[in-house]
DSSP file (Angstrom, degrees, kcal/mol; ACC not computed):
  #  RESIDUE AA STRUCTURE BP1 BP2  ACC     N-H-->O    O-->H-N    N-H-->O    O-->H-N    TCO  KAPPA ALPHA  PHI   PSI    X-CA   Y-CA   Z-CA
    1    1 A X     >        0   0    0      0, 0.0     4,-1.8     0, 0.0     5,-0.1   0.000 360.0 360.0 360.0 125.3    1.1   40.1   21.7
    2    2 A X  H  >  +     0   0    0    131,-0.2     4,-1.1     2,-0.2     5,-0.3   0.895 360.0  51.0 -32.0 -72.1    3.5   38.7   18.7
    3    3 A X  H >> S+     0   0    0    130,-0.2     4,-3.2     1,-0.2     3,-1.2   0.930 114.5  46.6 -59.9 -56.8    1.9   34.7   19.2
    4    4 A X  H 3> S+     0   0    0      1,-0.3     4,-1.4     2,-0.2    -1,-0.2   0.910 113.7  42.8 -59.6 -52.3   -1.5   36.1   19.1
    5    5 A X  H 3< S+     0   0    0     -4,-1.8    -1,-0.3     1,-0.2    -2,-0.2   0.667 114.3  53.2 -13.5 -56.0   -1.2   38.3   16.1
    6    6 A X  H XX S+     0   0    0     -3,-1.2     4,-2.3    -4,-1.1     3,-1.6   0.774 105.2  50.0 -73.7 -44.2    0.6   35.8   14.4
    7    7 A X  H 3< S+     0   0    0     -4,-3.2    -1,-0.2    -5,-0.3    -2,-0.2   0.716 107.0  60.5 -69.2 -14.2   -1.8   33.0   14.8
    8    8 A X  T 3< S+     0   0    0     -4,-1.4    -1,-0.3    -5,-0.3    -2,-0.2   0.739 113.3  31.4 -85.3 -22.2   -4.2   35.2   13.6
    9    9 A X  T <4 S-     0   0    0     -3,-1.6     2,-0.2     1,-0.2    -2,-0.2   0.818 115.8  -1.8 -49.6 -81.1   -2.6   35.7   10.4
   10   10 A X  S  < S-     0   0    0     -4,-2.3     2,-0.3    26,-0.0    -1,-0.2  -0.878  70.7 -89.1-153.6-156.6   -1.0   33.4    9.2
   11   11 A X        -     0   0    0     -2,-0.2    24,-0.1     1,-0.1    -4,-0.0  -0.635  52.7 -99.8-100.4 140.1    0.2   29.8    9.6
   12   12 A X        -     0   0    0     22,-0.3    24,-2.2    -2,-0.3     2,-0.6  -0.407  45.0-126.6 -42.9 127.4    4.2   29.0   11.6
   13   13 A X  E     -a   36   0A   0     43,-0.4    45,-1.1    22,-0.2     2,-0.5  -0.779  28.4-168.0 -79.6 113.8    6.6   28.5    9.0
   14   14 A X  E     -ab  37  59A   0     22,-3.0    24,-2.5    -2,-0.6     2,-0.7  -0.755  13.5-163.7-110.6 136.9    8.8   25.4    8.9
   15   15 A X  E     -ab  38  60A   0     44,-4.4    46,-1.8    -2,-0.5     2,-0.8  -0.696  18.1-170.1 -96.5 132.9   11.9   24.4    6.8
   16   16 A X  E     -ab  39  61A   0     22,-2.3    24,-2.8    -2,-0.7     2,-0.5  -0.868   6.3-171.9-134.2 132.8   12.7   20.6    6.9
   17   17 A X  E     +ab  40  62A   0     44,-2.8    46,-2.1    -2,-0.8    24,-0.1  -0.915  17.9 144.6-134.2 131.7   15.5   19.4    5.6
   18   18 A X        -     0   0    0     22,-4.7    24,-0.1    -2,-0.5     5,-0.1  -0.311  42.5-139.4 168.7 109.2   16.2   15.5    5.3
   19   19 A X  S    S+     0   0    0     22,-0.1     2,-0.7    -2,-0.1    -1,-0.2   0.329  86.9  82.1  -4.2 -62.8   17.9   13.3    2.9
   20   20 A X    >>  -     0   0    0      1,-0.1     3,-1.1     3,-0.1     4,-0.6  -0.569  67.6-155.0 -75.5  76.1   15.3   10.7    3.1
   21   21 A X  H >> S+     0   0    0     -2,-0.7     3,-2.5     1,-0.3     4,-2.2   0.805  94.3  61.4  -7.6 -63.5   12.0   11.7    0.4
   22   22 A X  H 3> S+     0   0    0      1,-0.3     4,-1.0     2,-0.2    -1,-0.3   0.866 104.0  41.4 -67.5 -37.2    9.8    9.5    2.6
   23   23 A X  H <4 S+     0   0    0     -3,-1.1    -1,-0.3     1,-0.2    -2,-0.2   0.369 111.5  50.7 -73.6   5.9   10.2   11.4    5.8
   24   24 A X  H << S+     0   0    0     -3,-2.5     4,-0.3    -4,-0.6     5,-0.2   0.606 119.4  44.0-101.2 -25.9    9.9   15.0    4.3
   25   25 A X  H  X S+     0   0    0     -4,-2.2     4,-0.5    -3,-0.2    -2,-0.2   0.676 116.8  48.4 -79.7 -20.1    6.3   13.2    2.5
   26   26 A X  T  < S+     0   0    0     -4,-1.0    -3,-0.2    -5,-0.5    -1,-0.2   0.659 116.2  40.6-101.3 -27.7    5.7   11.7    5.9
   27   27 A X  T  > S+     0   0    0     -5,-0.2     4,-1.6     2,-0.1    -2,-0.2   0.501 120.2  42.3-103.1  -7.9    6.3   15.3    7.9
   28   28 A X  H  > S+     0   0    0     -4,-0.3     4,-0.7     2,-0.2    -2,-0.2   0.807 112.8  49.0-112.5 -17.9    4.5   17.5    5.5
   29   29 A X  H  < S+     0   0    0     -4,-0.5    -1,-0.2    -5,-0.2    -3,-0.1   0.760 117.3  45.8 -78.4 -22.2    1.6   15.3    4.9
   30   30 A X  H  4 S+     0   0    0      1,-0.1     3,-0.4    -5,-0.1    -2,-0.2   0.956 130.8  20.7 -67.8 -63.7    1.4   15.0    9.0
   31   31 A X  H  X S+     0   0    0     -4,-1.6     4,-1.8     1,-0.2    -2,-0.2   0.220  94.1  97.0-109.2  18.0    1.9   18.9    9.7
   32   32 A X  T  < S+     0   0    0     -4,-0.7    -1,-0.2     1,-0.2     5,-0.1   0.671  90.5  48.0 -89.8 -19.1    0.8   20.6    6.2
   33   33 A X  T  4 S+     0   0    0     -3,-0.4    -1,-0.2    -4,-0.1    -2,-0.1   0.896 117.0  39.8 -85.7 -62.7   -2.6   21.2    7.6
   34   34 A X  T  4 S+     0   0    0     -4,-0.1   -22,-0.3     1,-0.1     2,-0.3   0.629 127.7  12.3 -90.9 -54.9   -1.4   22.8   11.2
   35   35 A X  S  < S-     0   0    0     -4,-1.8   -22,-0.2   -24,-0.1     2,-0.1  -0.932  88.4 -91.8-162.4 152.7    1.5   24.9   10.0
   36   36 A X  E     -a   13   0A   0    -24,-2.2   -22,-3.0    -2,-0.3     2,-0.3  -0.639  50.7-156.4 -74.2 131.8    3.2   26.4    6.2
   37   37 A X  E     -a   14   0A   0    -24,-0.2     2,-0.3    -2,-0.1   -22,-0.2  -0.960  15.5-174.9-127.4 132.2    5.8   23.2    5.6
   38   38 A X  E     -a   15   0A   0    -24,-2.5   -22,-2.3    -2,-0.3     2,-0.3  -0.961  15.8-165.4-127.9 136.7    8.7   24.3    3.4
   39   39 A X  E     +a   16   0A   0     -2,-0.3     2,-0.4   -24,-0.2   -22,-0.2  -0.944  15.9 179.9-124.7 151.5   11.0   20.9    2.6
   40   40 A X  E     -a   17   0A   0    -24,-2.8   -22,-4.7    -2,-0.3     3,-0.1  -0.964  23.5-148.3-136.7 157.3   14.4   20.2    1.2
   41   41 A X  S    S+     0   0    0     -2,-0.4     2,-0.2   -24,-0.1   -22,-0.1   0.495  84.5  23.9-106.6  15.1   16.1   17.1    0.6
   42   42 A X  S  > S-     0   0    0    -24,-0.1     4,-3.0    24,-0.0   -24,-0.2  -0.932  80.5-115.1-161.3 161.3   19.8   18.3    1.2
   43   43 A X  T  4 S+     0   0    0     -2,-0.2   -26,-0.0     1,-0.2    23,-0.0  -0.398 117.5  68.2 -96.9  46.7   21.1   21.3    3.3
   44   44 A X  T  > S+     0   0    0     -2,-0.1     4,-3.8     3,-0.1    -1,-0.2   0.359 112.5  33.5 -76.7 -63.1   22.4   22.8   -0.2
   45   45 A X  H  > S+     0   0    0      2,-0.3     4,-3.8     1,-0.2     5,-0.3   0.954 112.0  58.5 -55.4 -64.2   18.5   23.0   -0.9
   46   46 A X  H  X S+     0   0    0     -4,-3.0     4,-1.8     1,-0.2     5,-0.3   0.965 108.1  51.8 -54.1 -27.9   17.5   23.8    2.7
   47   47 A X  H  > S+     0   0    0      2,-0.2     4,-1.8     1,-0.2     3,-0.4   0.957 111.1  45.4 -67.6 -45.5   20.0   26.9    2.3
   48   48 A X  H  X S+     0   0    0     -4,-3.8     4,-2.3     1,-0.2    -1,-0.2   0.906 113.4  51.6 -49.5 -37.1   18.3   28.0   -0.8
   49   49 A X  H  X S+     0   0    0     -4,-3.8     4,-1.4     1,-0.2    -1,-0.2   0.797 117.7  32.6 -61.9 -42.8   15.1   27.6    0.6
   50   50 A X  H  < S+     0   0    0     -4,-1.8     4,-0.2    -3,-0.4    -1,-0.2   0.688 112.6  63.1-109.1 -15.7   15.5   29.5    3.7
   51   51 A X  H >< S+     0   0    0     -4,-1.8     3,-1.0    -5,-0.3    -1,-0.2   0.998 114.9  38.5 -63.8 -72.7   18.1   32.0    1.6
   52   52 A X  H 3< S+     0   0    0     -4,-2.3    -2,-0.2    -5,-0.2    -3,-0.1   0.665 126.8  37.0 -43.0 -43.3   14.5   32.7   -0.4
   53   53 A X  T 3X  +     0   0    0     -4,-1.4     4,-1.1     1,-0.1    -1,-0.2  -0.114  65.5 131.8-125.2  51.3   12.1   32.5    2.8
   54   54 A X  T <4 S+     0   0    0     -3,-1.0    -3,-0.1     1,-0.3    -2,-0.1   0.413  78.3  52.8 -75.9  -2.6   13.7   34.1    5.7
   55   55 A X  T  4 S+     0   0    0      1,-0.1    -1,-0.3    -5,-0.0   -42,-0.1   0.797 110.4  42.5-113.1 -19.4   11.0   35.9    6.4
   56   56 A X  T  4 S+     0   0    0     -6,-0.1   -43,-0.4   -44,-0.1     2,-0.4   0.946  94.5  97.1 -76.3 -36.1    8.4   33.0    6.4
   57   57 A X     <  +     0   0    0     -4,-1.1   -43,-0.2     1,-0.2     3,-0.1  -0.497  31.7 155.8 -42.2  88.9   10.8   30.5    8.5
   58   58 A X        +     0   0    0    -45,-1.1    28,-0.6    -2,-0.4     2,-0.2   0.907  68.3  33.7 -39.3 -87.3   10.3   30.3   12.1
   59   59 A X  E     -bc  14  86A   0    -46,-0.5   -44,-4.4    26,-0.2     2,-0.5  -0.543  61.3-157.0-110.3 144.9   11.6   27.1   12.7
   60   60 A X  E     +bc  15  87A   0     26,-1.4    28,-3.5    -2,-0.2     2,-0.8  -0.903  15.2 177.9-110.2 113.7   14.5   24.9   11.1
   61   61 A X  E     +bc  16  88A   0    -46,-1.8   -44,-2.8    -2,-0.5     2,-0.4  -0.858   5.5 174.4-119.1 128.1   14.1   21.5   11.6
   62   62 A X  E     -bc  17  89A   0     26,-2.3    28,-3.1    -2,-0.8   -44,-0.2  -0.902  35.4-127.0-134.6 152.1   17.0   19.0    9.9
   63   63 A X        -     0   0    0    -46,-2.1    28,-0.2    -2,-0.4     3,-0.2   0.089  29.8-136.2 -72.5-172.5   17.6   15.3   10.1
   64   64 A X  S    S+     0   0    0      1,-0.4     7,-1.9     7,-0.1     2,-0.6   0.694  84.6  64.7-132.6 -21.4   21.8   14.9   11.3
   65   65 A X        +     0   0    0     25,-0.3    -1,-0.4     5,-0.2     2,-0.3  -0.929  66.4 123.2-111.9 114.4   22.9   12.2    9.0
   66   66 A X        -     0   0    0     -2,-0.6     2,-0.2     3,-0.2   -24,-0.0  -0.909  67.0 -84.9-145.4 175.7   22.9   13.2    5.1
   67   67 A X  S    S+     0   0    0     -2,-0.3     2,-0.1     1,-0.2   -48,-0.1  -0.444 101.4   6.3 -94.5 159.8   25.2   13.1    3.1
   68   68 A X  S    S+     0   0    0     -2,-0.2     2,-0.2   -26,-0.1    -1,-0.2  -0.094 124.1  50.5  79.9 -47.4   27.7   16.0    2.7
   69   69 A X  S    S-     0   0    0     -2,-0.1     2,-0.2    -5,-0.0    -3,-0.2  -0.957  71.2-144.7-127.9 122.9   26.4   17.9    5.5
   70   70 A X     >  -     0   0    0     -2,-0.2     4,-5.5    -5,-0.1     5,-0.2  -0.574  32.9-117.6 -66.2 139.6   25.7   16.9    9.0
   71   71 A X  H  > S+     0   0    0     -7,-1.9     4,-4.1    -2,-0.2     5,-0.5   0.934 120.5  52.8 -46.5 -36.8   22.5   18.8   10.3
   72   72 A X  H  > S+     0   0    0     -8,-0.4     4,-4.0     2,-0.2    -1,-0.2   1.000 105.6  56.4 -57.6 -56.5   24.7   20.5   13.0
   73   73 A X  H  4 S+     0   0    0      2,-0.2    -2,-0.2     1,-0.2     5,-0.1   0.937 117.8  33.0 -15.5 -73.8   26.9   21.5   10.0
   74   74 A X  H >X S+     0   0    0     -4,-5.5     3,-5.6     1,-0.2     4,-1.9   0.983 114.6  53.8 -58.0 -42.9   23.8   23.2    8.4
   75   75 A X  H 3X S+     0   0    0     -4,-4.1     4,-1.7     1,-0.3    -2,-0.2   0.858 110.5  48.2 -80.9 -31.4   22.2   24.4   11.2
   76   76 A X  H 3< S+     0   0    0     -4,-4.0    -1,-0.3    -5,-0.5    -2,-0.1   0.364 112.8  57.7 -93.9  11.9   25.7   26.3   12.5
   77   77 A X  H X4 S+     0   0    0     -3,-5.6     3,-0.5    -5,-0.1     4,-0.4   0.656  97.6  52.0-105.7 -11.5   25.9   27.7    8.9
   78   78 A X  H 3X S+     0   0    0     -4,-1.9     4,-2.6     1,-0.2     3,-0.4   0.888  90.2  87.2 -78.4 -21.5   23.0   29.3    8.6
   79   79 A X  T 3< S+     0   0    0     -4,-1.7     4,-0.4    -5,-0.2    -1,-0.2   0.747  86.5  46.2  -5.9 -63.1   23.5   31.3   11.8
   80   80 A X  T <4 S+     0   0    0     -3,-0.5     3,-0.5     2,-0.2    -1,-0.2   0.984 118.4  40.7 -61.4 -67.1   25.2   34.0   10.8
   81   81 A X  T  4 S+     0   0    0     -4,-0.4     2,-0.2    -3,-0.4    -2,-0.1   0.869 137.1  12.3 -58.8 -70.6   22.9   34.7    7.7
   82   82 A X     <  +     0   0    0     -4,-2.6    -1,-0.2    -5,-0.2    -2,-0.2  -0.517  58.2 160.1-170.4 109.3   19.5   33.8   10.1
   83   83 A X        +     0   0    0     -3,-0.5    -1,-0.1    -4,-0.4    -2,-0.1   0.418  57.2  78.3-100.2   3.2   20.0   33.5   13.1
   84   84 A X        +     0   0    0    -30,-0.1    -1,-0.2     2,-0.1    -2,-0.1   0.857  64.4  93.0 -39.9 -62.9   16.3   34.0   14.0
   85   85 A X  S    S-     0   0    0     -3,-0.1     2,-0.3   -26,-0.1   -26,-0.2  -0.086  80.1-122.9 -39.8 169.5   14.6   30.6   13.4
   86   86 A X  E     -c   59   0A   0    -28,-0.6   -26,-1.4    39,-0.0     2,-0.5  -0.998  37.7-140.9-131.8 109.0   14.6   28.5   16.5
   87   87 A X  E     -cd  60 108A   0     20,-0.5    22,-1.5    -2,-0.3    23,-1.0  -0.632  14.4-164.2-105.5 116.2   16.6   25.1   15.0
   88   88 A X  E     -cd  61 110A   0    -28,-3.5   -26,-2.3    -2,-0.5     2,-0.6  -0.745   6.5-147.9-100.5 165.3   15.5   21.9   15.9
   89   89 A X  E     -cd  62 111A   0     21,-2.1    23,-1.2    -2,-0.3     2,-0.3  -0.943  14.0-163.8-138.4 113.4   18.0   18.5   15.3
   90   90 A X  E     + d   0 112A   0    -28,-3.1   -25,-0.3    -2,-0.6     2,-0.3  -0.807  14.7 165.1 -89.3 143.7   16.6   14.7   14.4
   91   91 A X  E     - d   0 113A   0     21,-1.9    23,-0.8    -2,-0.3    -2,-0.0  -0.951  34.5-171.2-159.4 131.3   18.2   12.2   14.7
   92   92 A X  S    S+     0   0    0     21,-0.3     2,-0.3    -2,-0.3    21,-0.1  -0.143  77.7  79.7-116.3  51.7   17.7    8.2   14.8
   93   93 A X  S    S-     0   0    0     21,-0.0    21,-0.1     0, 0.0    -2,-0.0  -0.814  87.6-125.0-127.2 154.8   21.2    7.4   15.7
   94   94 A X        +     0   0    0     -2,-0.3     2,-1.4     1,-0.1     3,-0.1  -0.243  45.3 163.9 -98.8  48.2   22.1    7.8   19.4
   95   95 A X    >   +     0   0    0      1,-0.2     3,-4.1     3,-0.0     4,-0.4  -0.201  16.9 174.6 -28.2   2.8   24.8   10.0   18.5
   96   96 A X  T >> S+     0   0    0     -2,-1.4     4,-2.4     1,-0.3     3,-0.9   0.483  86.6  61.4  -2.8 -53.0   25.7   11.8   22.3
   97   97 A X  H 3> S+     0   0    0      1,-0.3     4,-1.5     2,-0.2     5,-0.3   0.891 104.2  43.6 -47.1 -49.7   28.7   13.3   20.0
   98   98 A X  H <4 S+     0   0    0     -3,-4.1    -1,-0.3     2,-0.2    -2,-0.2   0.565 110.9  49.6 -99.3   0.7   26.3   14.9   17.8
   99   99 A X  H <> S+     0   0    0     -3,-0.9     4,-3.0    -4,-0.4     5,-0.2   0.872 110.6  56.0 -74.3 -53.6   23.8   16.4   20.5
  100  100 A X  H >X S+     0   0    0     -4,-2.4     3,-2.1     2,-0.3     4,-0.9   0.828 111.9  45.6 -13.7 -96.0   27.0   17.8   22.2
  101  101 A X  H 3X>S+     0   0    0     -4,-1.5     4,-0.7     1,-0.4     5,-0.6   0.595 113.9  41.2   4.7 -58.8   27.6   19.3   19.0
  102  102 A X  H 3>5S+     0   0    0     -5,-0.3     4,-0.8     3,-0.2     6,-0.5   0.881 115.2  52.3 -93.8 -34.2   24.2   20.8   18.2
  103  103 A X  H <<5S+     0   0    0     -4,-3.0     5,-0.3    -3,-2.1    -2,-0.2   0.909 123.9  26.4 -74.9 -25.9   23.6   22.0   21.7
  104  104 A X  H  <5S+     0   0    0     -4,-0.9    -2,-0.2    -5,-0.2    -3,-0.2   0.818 133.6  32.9-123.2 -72.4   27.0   23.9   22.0
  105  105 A X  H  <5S+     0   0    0     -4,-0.7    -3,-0.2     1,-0.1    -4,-0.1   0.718 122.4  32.4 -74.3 -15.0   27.6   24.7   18.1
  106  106 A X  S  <<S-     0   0    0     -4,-0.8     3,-0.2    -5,-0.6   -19,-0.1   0.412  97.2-118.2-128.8  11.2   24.3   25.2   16.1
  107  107 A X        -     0   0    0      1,-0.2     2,-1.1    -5,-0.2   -20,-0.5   0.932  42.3-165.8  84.0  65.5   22.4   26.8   18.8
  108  108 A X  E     -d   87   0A   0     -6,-0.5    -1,-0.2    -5,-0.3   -20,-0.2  -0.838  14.9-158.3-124.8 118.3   19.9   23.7   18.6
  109  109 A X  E    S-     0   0A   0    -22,-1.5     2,-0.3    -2,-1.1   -21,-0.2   0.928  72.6  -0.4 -65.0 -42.8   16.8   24.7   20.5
  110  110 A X  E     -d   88   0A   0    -23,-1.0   -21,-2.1     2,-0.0     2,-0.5  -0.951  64.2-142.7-167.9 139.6   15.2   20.5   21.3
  111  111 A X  E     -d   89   0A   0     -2,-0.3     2,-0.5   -23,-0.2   -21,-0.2  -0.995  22.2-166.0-102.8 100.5   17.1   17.5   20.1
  112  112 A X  E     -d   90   0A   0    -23,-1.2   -21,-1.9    -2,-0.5     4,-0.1  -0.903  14.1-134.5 -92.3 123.8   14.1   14.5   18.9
  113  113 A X  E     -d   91   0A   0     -2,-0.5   -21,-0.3   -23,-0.2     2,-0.2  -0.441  43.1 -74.2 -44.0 146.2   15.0   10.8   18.2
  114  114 A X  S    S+     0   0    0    -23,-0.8     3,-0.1     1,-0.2   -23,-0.0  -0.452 112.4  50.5 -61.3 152.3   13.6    9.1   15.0
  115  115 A X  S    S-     0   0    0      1,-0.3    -1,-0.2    -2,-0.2    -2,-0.1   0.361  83.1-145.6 -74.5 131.7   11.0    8.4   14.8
  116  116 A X        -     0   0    0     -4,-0.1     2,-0.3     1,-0.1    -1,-0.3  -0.216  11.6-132.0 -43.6 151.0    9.3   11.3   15.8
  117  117 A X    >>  -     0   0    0     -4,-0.1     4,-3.2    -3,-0.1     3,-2.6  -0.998  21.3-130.9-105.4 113.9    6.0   10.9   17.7
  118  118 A X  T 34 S+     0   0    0      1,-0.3     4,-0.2    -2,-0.3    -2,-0.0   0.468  98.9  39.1 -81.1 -22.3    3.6   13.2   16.0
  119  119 A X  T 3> S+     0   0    0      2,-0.2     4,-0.6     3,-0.1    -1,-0.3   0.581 115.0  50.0 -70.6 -20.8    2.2   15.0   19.4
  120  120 A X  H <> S+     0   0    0     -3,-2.6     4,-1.2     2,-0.2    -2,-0.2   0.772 112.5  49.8 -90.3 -34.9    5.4   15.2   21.2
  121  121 A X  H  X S+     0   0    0     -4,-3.2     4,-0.7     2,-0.2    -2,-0.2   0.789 111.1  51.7 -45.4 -38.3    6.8   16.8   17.8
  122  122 A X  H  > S+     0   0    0     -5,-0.3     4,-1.1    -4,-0.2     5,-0.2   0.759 104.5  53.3 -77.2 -23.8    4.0   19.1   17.9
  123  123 A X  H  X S+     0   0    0     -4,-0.6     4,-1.6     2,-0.2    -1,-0.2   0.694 106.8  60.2 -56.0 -41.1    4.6   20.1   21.1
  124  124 A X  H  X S+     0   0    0     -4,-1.2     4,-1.3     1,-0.2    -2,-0.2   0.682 103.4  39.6 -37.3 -54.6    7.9   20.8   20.1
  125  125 A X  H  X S+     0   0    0     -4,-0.7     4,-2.1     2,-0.2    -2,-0.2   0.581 112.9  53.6-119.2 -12.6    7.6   23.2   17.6
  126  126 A X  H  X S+     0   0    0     -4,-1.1     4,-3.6     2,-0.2     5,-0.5   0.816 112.5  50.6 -63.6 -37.6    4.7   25.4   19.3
  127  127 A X  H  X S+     0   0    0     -4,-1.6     4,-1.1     1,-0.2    -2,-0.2   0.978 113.6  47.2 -60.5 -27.8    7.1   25.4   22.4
  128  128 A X  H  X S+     0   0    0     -4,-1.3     4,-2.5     2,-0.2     3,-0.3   0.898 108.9  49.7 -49.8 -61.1    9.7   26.5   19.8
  129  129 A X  H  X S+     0   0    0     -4,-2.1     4,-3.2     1,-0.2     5,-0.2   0.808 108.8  53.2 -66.3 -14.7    7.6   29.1   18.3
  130  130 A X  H  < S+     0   0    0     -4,-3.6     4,-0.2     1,-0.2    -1,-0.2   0.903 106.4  54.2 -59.9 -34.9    6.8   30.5   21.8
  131  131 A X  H  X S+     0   0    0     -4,-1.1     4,-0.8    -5,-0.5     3,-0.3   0.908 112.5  41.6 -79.7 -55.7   10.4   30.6   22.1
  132  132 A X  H >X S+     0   0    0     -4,-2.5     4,-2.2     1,-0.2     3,-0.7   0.981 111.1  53.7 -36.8 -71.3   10.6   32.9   18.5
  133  133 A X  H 3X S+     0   0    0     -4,-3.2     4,-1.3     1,-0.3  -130,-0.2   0.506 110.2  48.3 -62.9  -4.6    7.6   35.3   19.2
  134  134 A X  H 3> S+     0   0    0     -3,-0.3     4,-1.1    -4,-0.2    -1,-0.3   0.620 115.6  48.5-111.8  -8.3    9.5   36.3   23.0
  135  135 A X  H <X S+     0   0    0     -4,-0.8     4,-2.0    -3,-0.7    -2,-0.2   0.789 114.4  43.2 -69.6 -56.5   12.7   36.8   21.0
  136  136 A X  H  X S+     0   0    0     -4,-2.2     4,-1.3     2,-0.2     3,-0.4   0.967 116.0  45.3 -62.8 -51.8   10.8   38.7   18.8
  137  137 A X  H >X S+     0   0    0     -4,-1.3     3,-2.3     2,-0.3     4,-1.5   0.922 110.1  57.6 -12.6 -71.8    8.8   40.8   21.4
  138  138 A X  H 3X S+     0   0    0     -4,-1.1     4,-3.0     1,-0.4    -1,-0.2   0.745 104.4  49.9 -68.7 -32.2   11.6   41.2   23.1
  139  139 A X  H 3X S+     0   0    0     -4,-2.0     4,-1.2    -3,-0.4    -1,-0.4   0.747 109.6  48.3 -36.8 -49.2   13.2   42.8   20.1
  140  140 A X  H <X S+     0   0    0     -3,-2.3     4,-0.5    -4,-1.3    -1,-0.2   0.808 103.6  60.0 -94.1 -21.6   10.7   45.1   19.4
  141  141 A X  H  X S+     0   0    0     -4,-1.5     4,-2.6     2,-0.2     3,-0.3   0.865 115.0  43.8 -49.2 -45.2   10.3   46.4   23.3
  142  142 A X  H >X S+     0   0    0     -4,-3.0     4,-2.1     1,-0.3     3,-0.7   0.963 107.3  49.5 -64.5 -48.1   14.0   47.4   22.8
  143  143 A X  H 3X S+     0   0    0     -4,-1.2     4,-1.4     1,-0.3    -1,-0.3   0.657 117.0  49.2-103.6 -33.9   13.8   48.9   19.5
  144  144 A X  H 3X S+     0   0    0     -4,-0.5     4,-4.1    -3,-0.3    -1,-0.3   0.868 110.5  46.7 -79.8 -61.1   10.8   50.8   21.4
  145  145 A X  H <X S+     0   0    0     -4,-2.6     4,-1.8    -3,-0.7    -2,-0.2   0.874 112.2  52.8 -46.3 -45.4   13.0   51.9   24.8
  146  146 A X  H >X S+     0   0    0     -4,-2.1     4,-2.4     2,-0.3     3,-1.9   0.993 109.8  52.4 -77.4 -56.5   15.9   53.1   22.4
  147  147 A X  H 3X S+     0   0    0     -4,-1.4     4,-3.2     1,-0.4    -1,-0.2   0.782 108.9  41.4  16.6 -89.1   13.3   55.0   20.8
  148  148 A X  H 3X S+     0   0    0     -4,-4.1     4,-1.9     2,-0.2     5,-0.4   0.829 111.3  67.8 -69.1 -26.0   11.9   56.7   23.9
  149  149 A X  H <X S+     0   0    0     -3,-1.9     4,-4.0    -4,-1.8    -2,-0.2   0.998  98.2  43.3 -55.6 -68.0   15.4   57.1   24.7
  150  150 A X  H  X S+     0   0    0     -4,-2.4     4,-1.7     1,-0.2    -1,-0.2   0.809 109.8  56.8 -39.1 -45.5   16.3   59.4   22.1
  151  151 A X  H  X S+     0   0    0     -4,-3.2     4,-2.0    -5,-0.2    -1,-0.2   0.936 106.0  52.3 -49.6 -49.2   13.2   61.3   22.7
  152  152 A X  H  X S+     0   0    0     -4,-1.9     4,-6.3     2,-0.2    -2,-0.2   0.949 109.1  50.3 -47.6 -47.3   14.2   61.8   26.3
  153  153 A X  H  X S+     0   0    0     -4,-4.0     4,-2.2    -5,-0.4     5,-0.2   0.969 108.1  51.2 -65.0 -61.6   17.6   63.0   25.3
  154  154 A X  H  X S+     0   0    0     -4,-1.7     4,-2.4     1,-0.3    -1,-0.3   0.821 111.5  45.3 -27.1 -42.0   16.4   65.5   22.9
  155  155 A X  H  X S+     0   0    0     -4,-2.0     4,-0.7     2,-0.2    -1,-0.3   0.877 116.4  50.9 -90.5 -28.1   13.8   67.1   25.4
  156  156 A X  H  X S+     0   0    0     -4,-6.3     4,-0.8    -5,-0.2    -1,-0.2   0.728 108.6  46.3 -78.7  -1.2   16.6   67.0   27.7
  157  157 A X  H >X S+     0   0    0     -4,-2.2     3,-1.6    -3,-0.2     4,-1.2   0.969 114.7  50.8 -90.3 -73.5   19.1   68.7   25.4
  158  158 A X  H 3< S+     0   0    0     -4,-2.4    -2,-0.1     1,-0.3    -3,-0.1   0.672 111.0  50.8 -43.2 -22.3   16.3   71.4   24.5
  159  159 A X  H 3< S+     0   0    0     -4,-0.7     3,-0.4    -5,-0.2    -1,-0.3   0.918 109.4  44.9 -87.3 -40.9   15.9   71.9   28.0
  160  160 A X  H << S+     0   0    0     -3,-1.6    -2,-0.2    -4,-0.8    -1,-0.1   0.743 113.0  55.3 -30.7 -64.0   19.4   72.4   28.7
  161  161 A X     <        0   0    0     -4,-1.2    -1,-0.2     1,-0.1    -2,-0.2   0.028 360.0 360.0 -31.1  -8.0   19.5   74.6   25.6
  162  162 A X              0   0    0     -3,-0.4    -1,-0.1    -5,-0.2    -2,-0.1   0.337 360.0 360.0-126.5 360.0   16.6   77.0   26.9
């Protein structure tokens, strides 16, 4: 199974992106132990970051108010690019506009209020990686099926043939 493998491996990878210095010191000094913490302090940064370490990134987790970029903003440009992480959106505004937003445009897996609470967060981002590794699974059962498909046809074209 992809979760077991993984856990056995290595550590979830997380990008966080959020204006603020003291909460990216505050989230990797919390989770840095538990799980691989990659941080940026602007979604200019987080894009570089995740540009650089697409293949370590599970999960995107971004604050929603910085400047320049709203987190929905990033989180609904990296789609295209990688659309594999599983994106979570903070936020300590009650913003209903911008949950809309992030459920419906960036694909936003769990919405948390600031400030996070450091078990319900953690909770968070295992249910999130569960969420990854059955995406991924499921990806590799097809890639498996088309597989055996193709074999099938072949022995039934030889057979055909014969």
């Amino acid at each position: 199974m992809v979760i077991e493998s993984f856990e056995k491996n290595k550590k979830i990878g997380i990008l966080y992106v959020d204006d603020e210095q003291n909460n990216l010191t505050s989230f990797k000094a919390t989770f840095r132990n538990t799980y691989k913490i990659l941080t940026a302090i602007s979604a200019e940064e987080g894009r570089k970051i995740l540009d650089e370490n697409a293949s370590d990134i599970q999960i995107v987790i971004t604050d929603q108010r910085m400047p320049g970029m709203t987190g929905v903003e990033f989180l609904c440009s990296i789609i295209k690019d990688h659309p594999d992480p599983i994106r979570i959106l903070l936020t300590g505004y009650s913003d209903i506009q911008a949950v809309i937003d992030a459920i419906n445009k960036g694909q936003i897996y769990q919405y948390i209020s600031k400030p996070w609470e450091e078990q319900q967060l953690k909770i968070t981002i295992e249910k999130a990686f569960e969420v990854f590794s059955l995406r991924e699974e499921n990806k590799e059962l097809i890639k498996s099926l088309l597989q055996a498909n193709k074999q099938l046809e072949f022995l039934l074209r030889q057979k055909l043939l014969s």
